[in-house]
CHARMM-style PDB file with segment names, atoms N, HN, CA, C and O in Angstrom:
ATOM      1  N   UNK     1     115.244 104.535  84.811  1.00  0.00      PROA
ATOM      2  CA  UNK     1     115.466 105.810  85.474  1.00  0.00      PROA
ATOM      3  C   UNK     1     114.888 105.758  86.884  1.00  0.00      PROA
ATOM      4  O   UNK     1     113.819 105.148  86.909  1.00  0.00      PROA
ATOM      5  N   UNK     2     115.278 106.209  88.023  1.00  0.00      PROA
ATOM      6  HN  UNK     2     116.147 106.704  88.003  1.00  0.00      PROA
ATOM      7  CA  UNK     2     115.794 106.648  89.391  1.00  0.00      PROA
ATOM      8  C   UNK     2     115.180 107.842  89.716  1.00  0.00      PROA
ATOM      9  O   UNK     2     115.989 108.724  89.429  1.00  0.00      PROA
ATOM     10  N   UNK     3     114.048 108.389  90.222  1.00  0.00      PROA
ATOM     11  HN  UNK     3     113.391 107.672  90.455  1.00  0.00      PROA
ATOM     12  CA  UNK     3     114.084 109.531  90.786  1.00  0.00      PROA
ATOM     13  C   UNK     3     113.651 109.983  91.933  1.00  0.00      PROA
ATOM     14  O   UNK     3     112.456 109.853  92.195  1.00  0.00      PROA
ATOM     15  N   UNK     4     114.669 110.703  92.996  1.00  0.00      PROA
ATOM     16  HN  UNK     4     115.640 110.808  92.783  1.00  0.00      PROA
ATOM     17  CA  UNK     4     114.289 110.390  94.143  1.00  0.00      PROA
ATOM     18  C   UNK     4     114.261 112.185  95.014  1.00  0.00      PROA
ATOM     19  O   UNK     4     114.826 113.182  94.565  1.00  0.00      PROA
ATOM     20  N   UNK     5     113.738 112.139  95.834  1.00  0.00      PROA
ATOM     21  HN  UNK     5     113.279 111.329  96.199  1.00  0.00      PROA
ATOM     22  CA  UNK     5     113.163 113.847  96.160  1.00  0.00      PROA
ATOM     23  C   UNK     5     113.264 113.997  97.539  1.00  0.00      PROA
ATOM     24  O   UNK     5     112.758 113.234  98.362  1.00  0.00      PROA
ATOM     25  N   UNK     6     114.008 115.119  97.815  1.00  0.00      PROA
ATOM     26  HN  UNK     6     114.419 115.739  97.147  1.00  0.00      PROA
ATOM     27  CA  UNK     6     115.116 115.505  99.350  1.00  0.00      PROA
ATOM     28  C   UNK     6     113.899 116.702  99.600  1.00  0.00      PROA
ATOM     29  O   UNK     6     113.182 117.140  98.700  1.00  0.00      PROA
ATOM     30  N   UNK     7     113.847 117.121 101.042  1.00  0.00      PROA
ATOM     31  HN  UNK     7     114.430 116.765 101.773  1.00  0.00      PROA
ATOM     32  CA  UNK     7     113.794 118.367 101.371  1.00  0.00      PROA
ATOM     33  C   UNK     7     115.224 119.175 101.974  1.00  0.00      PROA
ATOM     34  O   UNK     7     115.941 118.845 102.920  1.00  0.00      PROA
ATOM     35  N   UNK     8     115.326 120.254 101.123  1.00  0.00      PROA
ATOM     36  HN  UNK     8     114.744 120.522 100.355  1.00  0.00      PROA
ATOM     37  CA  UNK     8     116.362 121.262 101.236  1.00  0.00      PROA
ATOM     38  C   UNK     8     115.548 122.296 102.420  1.00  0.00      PROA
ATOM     39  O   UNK     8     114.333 122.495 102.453  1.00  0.00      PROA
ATOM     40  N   UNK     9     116.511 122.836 103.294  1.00  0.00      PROA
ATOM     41  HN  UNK     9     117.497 122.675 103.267  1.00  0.00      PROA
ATOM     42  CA  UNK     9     116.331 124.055 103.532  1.00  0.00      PROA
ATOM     43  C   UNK     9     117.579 125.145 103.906  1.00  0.00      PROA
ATOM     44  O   UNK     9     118.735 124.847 104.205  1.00  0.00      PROA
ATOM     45  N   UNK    10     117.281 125.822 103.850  1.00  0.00      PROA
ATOM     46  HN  UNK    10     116.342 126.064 103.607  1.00  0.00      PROA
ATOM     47  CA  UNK    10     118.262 127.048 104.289  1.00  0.00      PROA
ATOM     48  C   UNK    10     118.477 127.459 102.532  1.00  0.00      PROA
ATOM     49  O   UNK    10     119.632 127.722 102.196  1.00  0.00      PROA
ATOM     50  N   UNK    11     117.537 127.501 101.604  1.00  0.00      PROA
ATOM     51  HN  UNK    11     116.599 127.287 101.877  1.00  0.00      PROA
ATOM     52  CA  UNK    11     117.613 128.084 100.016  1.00  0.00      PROA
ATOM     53  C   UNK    11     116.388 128.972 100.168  1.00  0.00      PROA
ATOM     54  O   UNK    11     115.271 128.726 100.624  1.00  0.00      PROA
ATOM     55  N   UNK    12     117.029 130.302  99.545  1.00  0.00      PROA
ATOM     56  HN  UNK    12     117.935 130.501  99.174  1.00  0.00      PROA
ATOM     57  CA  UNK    12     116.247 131.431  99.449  1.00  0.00      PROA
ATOM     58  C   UNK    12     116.071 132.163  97.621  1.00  0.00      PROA
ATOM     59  O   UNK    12     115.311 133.024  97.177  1.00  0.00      PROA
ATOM     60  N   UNK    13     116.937 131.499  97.097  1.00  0.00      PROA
ATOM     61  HN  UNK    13     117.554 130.800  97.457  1.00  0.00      PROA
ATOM     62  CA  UNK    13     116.889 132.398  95.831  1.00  0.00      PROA
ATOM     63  C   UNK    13     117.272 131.426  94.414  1.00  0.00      PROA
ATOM     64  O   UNK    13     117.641 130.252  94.437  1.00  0.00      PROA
ATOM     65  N   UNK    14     117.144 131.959  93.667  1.00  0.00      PROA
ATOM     66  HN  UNK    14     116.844 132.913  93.648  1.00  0.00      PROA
ATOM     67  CA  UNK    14     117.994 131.091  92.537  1.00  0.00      PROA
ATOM     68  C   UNK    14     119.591 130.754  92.655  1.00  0.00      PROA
ATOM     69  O   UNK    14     120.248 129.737  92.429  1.00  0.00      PROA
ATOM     70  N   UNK    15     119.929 132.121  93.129  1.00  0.00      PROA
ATOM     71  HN  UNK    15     119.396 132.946  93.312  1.00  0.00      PROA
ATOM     72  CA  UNK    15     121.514 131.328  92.976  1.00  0.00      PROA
ATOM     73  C   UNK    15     121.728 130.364  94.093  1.00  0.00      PROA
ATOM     74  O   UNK    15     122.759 129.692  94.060  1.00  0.00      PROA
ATOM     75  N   UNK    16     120.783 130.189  95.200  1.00  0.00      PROA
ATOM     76  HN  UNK    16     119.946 130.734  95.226  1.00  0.00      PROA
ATOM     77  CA  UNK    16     121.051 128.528  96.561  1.00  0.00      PROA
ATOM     78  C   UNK    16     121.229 127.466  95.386  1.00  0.00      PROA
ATOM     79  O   UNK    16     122.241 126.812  95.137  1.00  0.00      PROA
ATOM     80  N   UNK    17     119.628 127.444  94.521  1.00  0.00      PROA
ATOM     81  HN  UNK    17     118.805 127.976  94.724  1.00  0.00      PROA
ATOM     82  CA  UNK    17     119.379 126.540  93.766  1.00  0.00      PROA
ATOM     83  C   UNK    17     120.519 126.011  92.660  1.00  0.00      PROA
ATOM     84  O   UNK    17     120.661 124.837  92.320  1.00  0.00      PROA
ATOM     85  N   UNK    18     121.300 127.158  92.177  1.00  0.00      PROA
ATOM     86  HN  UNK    18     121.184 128.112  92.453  1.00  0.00      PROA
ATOM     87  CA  UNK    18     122.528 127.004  91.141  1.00  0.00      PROA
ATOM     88  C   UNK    18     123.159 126.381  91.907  1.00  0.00      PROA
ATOM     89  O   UNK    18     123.091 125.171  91.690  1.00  0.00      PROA
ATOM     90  N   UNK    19     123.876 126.717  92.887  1.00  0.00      PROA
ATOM     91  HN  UNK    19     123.931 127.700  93.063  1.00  0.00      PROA
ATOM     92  CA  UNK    19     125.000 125.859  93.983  1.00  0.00      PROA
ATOM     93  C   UNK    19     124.556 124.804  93.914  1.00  0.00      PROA
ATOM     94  O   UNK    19     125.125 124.100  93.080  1.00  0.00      PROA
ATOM     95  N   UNK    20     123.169 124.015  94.823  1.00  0.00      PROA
ATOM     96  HN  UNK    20     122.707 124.587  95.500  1.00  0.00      PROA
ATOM     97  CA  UNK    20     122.719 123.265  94.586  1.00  0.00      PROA
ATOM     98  C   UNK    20     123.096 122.259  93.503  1.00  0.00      PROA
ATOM     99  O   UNK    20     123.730 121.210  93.625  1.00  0.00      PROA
ATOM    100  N   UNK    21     122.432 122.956  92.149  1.00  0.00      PROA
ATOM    101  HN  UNK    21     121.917 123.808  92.050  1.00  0.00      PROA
ATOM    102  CA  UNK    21     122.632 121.711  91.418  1.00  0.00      PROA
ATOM    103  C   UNK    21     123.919 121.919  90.641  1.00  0.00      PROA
ATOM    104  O   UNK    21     123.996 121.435  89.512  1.00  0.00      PROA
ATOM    105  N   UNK    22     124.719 122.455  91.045  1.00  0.00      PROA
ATOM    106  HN  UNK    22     124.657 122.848  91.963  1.00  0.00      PROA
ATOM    107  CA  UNK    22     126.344 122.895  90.390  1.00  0.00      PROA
ATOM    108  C   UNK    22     127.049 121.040  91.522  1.00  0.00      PROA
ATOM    109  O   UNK    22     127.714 120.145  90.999  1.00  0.00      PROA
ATOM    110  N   UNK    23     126.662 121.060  92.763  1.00  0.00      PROA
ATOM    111  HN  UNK    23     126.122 121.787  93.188  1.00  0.00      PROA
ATOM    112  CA  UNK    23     127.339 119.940  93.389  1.00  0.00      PROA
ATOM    113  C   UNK    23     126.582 118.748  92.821  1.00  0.00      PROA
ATOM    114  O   UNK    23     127.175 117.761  92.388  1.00  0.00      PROA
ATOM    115  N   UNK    24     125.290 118.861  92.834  1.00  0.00      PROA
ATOM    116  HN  UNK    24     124.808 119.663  93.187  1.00  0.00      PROA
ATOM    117  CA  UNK    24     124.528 117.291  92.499  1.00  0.00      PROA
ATOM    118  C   UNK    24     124.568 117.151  91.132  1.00  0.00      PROA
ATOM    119  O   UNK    24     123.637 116.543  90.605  1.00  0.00      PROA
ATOM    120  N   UNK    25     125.565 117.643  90.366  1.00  0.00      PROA
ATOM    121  HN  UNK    25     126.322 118.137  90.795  1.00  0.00      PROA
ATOM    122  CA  UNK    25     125.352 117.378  89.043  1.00  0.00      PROA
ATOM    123  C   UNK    25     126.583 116.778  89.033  1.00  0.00      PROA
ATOM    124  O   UNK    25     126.634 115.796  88.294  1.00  0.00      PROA
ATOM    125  N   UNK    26     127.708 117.086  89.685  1.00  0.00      PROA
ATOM    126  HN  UNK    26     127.666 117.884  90.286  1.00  0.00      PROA
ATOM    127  CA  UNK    26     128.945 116.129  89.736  1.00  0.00      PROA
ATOM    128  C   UNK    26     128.976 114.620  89.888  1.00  0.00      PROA
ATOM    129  O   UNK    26     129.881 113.797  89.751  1.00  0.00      PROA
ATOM    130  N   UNK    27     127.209 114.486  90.341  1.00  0.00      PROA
ATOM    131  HN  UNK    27     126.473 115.155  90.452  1.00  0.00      PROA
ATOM    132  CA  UNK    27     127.632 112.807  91.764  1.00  0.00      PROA
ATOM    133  C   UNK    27     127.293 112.015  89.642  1.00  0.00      PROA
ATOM    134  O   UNK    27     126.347 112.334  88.923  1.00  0.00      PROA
ATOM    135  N   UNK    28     128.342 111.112  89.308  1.00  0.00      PROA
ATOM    136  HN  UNK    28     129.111 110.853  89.892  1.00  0.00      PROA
ATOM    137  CA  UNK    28     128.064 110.189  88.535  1.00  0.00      PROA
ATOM    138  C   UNK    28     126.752 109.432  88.312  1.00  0.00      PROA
ATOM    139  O   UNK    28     126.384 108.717  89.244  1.00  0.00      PROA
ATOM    140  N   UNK    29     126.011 109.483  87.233  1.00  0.00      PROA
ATOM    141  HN  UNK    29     126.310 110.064  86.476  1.00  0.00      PROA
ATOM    142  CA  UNK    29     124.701 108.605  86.918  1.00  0.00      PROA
ATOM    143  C   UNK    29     123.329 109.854  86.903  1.00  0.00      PROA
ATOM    144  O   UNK    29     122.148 109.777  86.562  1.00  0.00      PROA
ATOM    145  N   UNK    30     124.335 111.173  87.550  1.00  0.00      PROA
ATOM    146  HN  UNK    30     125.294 111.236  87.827  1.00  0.00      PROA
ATOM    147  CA  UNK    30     123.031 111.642  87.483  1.00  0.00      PROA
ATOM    148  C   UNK    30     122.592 112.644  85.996  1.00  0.00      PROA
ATOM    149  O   UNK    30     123.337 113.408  85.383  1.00  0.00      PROA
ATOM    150  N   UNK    31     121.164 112.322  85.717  1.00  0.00      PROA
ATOM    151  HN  UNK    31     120.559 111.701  86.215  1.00  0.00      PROA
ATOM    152  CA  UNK    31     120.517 112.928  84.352  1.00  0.00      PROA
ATOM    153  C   UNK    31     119.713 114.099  84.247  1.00  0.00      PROA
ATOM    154  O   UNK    31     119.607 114.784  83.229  1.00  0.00      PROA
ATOM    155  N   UNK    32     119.035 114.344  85.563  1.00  0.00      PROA
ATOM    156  HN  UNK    32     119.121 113.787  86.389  1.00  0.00      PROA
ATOM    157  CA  UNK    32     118.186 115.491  85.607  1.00  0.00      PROA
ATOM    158  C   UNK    32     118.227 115.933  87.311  1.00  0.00      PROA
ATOM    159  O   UNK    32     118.483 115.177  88.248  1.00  0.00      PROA
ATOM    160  N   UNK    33     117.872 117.469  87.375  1.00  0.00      PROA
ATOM    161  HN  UNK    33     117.664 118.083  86.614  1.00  0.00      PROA
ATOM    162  CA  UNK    33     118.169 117.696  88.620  1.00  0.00      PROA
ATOM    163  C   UNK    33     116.762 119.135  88.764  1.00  0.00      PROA
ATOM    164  O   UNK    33     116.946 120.300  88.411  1.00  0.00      PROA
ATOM    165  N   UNK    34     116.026 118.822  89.102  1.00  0.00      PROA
ATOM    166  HN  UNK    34     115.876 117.876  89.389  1.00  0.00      PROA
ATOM    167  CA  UNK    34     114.896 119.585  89.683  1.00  0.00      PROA
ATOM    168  C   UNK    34     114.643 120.686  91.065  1.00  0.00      PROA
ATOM    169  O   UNK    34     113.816 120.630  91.976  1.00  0.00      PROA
ATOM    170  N   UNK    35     115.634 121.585  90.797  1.00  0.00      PROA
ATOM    171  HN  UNK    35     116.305 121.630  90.058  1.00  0.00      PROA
ATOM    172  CA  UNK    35     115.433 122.219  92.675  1.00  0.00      PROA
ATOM    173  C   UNK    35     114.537 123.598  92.465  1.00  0.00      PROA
ATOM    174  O   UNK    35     114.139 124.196  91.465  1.00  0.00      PROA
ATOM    175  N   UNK    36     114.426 123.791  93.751  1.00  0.00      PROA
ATOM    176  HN  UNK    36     114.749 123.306  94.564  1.00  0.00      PROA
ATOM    177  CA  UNK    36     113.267 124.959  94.008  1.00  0.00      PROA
ATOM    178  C   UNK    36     113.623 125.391  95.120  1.00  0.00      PROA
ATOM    179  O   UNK    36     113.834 124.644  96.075  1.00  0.00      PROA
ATOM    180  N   UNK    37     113.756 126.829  95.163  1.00  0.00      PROA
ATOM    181  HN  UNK    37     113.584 127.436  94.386  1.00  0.00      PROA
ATOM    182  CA  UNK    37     114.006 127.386  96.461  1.00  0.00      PROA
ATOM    183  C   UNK    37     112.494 128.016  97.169  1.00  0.00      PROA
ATOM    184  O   UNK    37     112.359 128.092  98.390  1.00  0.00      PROA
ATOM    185  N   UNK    38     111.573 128.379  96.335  1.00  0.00      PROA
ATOM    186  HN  UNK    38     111.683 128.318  95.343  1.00  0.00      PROA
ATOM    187  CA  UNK    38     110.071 128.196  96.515  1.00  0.00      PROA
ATOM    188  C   UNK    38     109.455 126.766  97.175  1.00  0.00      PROA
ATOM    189  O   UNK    38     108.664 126.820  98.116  1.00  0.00      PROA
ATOM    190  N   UNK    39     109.614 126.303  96.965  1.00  0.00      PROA
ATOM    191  HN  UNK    39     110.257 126.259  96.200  1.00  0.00      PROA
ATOM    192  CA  UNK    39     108.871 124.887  97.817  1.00  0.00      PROA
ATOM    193  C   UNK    39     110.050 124.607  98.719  1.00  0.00      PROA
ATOM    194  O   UNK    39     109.671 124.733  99.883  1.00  0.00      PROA
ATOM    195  N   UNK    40     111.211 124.309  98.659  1.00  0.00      PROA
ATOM    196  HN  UNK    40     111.520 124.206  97.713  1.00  0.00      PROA
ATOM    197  CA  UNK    40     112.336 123.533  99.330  1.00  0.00      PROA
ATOM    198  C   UNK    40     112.362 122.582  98.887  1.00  0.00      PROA
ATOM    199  O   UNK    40     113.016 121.794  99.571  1.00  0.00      PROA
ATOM    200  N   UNK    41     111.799 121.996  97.648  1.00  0.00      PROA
ATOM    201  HN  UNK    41     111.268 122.636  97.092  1.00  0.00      PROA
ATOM    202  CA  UNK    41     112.252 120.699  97.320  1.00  0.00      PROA
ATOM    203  C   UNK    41     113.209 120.246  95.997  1.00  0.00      PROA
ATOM    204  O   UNK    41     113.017 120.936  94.996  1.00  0.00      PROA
ATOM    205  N   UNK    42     114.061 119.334  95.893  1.00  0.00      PROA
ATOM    206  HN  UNK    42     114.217 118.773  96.706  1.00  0.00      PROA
ATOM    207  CA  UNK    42     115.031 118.813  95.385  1.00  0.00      PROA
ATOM    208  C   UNK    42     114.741 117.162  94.836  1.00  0.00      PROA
ATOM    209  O   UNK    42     114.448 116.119  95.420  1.00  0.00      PROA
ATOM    210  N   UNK    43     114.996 117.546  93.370  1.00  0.00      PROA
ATOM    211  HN  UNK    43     115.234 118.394  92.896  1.00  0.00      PROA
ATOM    212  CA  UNK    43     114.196 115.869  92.431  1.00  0.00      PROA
ATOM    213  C   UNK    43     115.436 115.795  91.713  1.00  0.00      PROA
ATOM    214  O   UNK    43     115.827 116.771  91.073  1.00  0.00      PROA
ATOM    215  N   UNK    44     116.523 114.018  91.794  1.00  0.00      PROA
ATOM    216  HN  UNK    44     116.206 113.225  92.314  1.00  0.00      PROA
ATOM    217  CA  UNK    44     117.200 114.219  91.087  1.00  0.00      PROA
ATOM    218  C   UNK    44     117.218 112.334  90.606  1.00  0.00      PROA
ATOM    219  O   UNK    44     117.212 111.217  91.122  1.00  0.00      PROA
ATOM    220  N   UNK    45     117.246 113.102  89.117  1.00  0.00      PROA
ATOM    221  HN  UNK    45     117.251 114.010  88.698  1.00  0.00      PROA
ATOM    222  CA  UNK    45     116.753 111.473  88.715  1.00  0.00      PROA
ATOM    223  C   UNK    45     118.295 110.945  88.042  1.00  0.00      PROA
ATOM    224  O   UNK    45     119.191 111.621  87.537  1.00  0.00      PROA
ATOM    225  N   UNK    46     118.198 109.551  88.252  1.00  0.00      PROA
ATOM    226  HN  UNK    46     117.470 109.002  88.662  1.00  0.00      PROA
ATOM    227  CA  UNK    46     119.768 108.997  87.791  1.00  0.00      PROA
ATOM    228  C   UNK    46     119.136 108.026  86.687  1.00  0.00      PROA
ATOM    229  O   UNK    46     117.957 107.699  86.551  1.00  0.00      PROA
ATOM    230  N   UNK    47     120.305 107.643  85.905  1.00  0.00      PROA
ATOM    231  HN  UNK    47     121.263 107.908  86.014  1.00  0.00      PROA
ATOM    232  CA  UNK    47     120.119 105.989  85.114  1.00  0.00      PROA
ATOM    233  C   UNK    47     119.828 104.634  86.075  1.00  0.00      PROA
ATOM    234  O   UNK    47     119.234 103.565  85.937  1.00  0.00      PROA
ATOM    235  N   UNK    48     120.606 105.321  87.138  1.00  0.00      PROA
ATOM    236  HN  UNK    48     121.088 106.190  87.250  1.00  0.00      PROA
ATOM    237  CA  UNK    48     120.518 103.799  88.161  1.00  0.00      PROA
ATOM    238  C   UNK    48     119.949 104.752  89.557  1.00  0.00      PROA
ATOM    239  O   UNK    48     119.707 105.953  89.437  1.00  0.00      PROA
ATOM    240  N   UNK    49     119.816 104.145  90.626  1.00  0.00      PROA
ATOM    241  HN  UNK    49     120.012 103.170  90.724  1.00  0.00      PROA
ATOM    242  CA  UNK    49     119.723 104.254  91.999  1.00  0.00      PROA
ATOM    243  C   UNK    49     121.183 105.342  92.377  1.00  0.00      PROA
ATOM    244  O   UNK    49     122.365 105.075  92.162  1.00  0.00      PROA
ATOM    245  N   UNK    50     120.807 106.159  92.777  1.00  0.00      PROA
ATOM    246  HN  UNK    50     119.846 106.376  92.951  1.00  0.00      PROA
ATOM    247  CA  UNK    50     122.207 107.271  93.701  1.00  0.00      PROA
ATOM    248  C   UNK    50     122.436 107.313  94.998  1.00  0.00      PROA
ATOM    249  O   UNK    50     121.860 108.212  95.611  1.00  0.00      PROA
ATOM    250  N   UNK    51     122.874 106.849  95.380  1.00  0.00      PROA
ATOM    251  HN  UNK    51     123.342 106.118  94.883  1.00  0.00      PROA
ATOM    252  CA  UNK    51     123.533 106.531  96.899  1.00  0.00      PROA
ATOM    253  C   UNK    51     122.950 107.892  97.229  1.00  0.00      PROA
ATOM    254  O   UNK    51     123.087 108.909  96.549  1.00  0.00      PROA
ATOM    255  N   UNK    52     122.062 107.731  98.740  1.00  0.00      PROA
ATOM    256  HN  UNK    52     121.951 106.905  99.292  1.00  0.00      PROA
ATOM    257  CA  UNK    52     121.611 108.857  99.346  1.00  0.00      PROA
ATOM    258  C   UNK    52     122.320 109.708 100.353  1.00  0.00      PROA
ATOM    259  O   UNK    52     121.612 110.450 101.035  1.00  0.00      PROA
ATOM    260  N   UNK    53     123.391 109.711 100.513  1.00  0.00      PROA
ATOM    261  HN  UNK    53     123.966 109.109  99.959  1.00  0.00      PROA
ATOM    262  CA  UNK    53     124.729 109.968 101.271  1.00  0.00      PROA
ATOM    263  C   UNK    53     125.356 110.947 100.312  1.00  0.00      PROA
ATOM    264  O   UNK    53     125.653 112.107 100.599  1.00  0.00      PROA
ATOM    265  N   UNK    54     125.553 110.268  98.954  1.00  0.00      PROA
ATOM    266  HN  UNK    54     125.312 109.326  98.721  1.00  0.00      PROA
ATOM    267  CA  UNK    54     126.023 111.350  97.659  1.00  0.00      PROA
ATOM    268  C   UNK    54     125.455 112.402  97.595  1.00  0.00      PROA
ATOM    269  O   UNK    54     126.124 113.435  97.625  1.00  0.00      PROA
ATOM    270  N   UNK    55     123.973 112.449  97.481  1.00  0.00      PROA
ATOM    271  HN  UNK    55     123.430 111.610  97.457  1.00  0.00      PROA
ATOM    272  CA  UNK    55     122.815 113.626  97.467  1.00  0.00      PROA
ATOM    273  C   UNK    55     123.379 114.210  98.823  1.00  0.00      PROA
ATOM    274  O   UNK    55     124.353 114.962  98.861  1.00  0.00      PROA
ATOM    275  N   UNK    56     122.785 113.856  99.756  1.00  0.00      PROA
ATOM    276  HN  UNK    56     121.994 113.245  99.726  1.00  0.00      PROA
ATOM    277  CA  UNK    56     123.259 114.477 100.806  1.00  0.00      PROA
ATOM    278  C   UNK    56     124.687 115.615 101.408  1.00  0.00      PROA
ATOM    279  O   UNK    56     124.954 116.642 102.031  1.00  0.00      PROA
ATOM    280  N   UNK    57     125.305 114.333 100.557  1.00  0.00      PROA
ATOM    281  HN  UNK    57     125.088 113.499 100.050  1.00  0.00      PROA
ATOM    282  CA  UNK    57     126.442 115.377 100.651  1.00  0.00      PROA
ATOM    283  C   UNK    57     127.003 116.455 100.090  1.00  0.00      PROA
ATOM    284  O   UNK    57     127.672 117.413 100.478  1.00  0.00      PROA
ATOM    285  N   UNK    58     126.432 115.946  98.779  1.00  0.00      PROA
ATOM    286  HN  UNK    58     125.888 115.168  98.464  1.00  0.00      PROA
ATOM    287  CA  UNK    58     126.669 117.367  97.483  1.00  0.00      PROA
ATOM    288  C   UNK    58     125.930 118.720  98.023  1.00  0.00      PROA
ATOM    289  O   UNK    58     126.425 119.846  97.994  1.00  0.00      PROA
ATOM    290  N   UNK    59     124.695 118.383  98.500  1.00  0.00      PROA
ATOM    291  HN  UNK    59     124.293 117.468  98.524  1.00  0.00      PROA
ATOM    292  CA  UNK    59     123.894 119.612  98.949  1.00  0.00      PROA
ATOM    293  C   UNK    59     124.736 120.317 100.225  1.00  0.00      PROA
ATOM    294  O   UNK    59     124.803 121.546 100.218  1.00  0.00      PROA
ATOM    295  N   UNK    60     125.189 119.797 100.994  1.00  0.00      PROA
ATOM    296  HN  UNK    60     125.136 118.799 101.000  1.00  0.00      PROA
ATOM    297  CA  UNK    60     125.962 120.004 101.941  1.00  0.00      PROA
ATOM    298  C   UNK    60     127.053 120.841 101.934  1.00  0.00      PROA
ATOM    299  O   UNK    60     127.465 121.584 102.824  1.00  0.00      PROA
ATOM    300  N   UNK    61     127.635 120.557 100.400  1.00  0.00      PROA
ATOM    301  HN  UNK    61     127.301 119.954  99.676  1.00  0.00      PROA
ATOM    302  CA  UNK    61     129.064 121.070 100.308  1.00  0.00      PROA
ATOM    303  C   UNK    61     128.511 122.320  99.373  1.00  0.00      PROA
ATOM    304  O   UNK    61     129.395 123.096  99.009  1.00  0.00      PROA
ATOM    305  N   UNK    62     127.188 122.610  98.947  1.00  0.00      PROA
ATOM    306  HN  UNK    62     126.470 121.980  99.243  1.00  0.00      PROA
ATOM    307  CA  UNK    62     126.452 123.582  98.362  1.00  0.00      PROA
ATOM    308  C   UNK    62     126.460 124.908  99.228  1.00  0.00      PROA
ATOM    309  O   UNK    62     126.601 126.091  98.917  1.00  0.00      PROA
ATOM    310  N   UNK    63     126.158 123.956 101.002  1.00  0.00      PROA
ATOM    311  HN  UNK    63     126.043 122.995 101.255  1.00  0.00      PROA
ATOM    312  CA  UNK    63     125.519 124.968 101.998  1.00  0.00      PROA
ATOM    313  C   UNK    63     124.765 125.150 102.582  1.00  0.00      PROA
ATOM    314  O   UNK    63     124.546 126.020 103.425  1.00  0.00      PROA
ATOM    315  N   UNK    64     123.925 123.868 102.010  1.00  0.00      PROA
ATOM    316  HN  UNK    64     124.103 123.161 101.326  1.00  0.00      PROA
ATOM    317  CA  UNK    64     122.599 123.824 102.781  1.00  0.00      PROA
ATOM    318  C   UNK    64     122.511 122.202 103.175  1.00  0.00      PROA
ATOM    319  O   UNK    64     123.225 121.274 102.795  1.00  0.00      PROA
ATOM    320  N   UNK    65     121.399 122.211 104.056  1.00  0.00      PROA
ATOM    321  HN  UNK    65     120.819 122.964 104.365  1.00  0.00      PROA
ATOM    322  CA  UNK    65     120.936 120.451 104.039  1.00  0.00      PROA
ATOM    323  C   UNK    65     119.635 119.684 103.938  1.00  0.00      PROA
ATOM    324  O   UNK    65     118.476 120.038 104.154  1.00  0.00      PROA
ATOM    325  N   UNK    66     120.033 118.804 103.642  1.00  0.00      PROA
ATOM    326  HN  UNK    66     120.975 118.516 103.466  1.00  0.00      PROA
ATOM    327  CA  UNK    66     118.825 117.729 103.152  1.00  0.00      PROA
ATOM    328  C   UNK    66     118.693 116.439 103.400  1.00  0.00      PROA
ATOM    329  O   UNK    66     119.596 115.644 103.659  1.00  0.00      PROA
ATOM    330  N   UNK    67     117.352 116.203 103.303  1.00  0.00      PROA
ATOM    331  HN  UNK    67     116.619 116.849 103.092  1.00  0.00      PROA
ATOM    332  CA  UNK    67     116.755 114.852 103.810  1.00  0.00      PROA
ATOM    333  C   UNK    67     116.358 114.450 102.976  1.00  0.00      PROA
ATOM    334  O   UNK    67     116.112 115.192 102.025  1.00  0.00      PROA
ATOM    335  N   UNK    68     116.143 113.323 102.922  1.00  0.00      PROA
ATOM    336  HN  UNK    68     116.343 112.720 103.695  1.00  0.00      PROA
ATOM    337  CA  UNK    68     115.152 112.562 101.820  1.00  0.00      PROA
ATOM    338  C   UNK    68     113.759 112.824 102.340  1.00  0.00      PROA
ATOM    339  O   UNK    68     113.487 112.628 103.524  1.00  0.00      PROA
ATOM    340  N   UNK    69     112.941 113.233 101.530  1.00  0.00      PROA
ATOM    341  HN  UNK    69     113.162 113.392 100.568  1.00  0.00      PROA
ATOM    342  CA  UNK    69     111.139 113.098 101.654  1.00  0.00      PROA
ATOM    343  C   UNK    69     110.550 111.668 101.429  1.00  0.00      PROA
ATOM    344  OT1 UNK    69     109.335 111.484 101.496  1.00  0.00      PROA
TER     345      UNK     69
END
């Protein structure tokens, strides 16, 4: 297991966080998905390594954006 942790911003509530992990739950391999609109941070663990471009982009198409920490 893979787990790797973005800073999000522009999330204010639970439903950012639903969007959120409604896109990063699509990207293939992934098993668990950890977000917080309280801290800004985003933990999403795979079976293998997840292309950080995928993360990136899923959050993106959520609404918000992110970096890797």
């Amino acid at each position: 297991m893979s787990t790797t942790e973005y800073a999000v911003t522009g999330m204010s509530c639970g439903h950012c966080e639903s969007a959120i992990r409604a896109e990063v739950s699509q990207i293939p391999g992934v098993t668990d998905i950890d977000v917080s609109a309280a801290t800004g941070r985003l933990a999403v663990t795979a079976a293998r390594p997840i292309d950080e471009t995928a993360v990136i982009d899923a959050v993106d198409e959520a609404g918000y954006q992110a970096t890797r920490s």
